[in-house]
C-alpha positions in Angstrom: 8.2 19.4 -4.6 5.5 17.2 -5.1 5.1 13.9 -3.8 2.4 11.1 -4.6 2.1 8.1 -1.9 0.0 4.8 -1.6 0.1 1.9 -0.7 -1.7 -1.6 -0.8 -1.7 -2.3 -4.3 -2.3 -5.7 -4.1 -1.9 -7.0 -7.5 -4.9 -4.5 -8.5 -3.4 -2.7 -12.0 -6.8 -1.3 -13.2 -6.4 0.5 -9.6 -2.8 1.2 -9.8 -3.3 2.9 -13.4 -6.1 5.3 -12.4 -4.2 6.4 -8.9 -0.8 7.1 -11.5 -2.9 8.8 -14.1 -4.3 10.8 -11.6 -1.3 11.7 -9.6 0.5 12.8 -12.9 -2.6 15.5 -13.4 -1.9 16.8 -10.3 2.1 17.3 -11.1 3.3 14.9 -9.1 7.1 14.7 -9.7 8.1 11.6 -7.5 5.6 8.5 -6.2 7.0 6.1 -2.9 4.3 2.9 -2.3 4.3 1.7 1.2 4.3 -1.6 0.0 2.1 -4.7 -0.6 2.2 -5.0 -4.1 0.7 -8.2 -4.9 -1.8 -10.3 -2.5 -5.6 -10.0 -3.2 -5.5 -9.0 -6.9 -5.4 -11.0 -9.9 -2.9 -8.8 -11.6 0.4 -9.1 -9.9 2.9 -9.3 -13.2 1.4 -6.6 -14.7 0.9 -4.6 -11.4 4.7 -4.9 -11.3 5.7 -4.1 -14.3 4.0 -0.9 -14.2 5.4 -0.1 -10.6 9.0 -1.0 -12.2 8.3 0.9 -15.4 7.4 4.1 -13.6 10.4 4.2 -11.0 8.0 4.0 -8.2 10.1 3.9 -4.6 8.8 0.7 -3.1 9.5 -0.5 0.4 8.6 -4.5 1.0 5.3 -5.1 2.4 4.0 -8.1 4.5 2.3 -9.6 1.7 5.1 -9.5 -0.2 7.4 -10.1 2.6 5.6 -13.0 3.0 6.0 -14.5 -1.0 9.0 -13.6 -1.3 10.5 -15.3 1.8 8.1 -16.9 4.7 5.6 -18.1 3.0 7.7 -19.5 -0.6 10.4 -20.4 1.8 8.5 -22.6 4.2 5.4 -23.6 2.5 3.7 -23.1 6.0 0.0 -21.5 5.3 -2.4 -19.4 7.9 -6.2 -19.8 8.0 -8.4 -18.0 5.3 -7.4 -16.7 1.6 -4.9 -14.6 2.1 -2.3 -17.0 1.8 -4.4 -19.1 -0.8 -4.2 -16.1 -3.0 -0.5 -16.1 -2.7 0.0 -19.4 -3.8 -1.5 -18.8 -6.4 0.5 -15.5 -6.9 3.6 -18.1 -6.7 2.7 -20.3 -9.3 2.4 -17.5 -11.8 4.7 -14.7 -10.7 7.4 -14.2 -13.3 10.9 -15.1 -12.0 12.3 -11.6 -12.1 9.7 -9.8 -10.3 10.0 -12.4 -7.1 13.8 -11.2 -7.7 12.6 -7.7 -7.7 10.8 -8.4 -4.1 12.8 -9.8 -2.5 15.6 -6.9 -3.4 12.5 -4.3 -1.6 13.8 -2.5 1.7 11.8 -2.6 4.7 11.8 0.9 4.6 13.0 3.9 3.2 13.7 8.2 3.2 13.0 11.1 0.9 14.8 13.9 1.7 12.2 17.6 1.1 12.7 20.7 1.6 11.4 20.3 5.1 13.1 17.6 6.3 13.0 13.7 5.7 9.9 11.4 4.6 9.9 8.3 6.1 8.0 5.6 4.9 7.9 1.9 5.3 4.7 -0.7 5.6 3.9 -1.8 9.1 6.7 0.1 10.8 10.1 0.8 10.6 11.4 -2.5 11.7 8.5 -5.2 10.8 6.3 -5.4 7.8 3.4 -7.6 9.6 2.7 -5.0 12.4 0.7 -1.6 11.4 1.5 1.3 13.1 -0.9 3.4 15.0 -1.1 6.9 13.8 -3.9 7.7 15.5 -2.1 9.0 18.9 -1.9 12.2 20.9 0.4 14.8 19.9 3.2 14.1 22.3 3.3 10.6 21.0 3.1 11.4 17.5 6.3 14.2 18.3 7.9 11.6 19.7 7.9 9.0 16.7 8.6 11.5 14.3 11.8 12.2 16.3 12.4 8.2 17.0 12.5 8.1 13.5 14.7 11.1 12.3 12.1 12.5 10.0 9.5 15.4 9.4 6.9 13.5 7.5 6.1 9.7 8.4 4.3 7.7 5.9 3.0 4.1 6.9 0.1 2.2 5.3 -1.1 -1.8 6.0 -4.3 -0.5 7.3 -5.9 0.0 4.1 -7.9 2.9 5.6 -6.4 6.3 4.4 -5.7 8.6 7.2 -3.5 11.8 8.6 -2.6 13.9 11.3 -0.8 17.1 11.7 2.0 17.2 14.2 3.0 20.5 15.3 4.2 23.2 12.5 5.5 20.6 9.8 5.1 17.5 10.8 3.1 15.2 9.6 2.0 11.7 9.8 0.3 9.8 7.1 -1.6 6.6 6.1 -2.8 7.0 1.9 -5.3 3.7 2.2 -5.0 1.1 -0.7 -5.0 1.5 -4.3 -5.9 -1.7 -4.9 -8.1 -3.0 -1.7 -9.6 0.1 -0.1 -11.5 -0.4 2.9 -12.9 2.7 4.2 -16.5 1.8 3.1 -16.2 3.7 -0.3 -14.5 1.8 -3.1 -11.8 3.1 -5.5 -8.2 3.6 -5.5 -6.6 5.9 -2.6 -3.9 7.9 -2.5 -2.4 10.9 -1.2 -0.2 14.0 -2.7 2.0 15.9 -0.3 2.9 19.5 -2.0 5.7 21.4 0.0 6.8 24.3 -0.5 8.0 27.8 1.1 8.4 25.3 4.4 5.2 24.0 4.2 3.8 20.9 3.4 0.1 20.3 2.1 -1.7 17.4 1.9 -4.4 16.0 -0.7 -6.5 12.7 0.5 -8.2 11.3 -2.6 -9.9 8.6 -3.9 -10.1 7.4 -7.6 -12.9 5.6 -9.6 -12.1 2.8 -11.4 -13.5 -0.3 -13.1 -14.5 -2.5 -10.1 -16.6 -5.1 -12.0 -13.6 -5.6 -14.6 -11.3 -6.3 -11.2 -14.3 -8.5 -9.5 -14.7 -10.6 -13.0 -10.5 -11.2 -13.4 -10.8 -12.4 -9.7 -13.3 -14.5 -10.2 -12.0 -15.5 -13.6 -9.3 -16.5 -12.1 -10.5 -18.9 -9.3 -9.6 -16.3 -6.3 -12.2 -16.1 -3.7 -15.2 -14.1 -4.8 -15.2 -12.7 -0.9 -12.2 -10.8 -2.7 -14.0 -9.5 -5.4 -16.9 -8.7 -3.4 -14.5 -6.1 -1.2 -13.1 -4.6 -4.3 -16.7 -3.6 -5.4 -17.9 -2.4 -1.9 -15.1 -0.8 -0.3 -15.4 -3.1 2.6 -14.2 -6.5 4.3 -17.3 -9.3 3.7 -17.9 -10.3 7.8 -17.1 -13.9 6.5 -13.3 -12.7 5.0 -12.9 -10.6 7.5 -13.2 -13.2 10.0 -11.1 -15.6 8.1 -8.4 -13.4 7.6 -7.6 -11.5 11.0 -3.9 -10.3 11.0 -4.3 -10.9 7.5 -0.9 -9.4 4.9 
């Protein structure tokens, strides 16, 4: 069995495509995104159309949490662009795919031939709050039995990470496709192979056409701080600032 995960797509479809095609050359038979499909990204109808048309299993994210419910419901808006860029997302978002959000679980299971994948967002109860993977052992044994599971998948970080936890556990954050943020630019993602009780794990990172991304942004009256992160692999200090405990 081979599993493809990522996360943080954030409206990003030149990403999205280049993490799938990739994926698929690698044989990847079934893809689960962490969430956060739009936010950020000038692309968010056609980033989920092609999440729809490829069957990708989605949990909600807080970006989209947020559209689909908090922010459309109340009208209420934080400091900084993020929720700018998802008013904007609101005013063009085909009707059906806010239908298709809103219909996302907070989180979800795979069952392997090793045991269960859990994966949601934040963590398993709230979107908003990113779960710290980075623990000792006994910690990280501990949540993987709090949660009923043998691989535990979360993202919001936007910084691709893992950890092995005992024999065949494992726990995992694949970055962002669309929004990457560990200093390099380009789509993340990860591939989990398991097989004869095993499970292996591939961190990767795929090239894409960042200036195409940058000029939509633009193009489309989204802050250029956005499409300055897309091209660098990294938070501006000024959006960064703006946007603390941002989707």
């Amino acid at each position: 069995m081979i599993i493809g995960v990522i996360s943080d797509v954030h409206a990003n479809v030149i990403a999205l495509e280049a993490a799938l095609t990739a994926m698929k050359r690698r044989g990847v038979d079934t893809i689960v995104c962490l969430g956060d499909l739009v936010g950020y990204g000038p692309a968010p109808n056609e980033t989920l159309d092609l999440i729809r048309s490829e069957r990708v299993m989605c949990t909600m994210g807080a970006a989209d949490e947020r559209l689909a419910y908090g922010f459309a419901a109340s009208g209420k808006r934080r400091r900084g662009v993020a929720d700018d860029i998802l008013a904007w997302t609101l005013g063009v978002l085909e009707p059906g795919h806010l239908t298709f959000l809103r219909s996302l679980p907070i989180q979800k299971r795979l069952s392997t031939p090793v045991g269960w994948l859990r994966f949601f967002h934040g963590t398993a109860e709230d979107t908003g709050e990113p779960l710290n993977l980075n623990q000792d052992p006994h910690s990280l044994t501990r949540l993987l039995e709090r949660n009923r599971c043998t691989v535990l998948a979360a993202g919001g970080t936007h910084v691709p990470f893992f950890r092995r936890v005992g024999p065949t556990g494992l726990v995992i954050n694949p970055g962002s496709v669309g929004l990457s943020l560990n200093g390099e630019p380009g789509a993340d993602y990860a591939v989990l192979t398991i097989q004869d009780g095993s499970v292996e794990i591939e961190m990767d990172k795929m090239e894409y056409d960042y200036a195409a991304v940058a000029f939509e942004i633009v193009a489309w009256g989204i802050s250029p701080m956005v499409a300055e992160a897309v091209q660098m692999g990294r938070l501006p200090e000024s959006l960064a600032r703006q946007d603390e405990g941002r989707t």
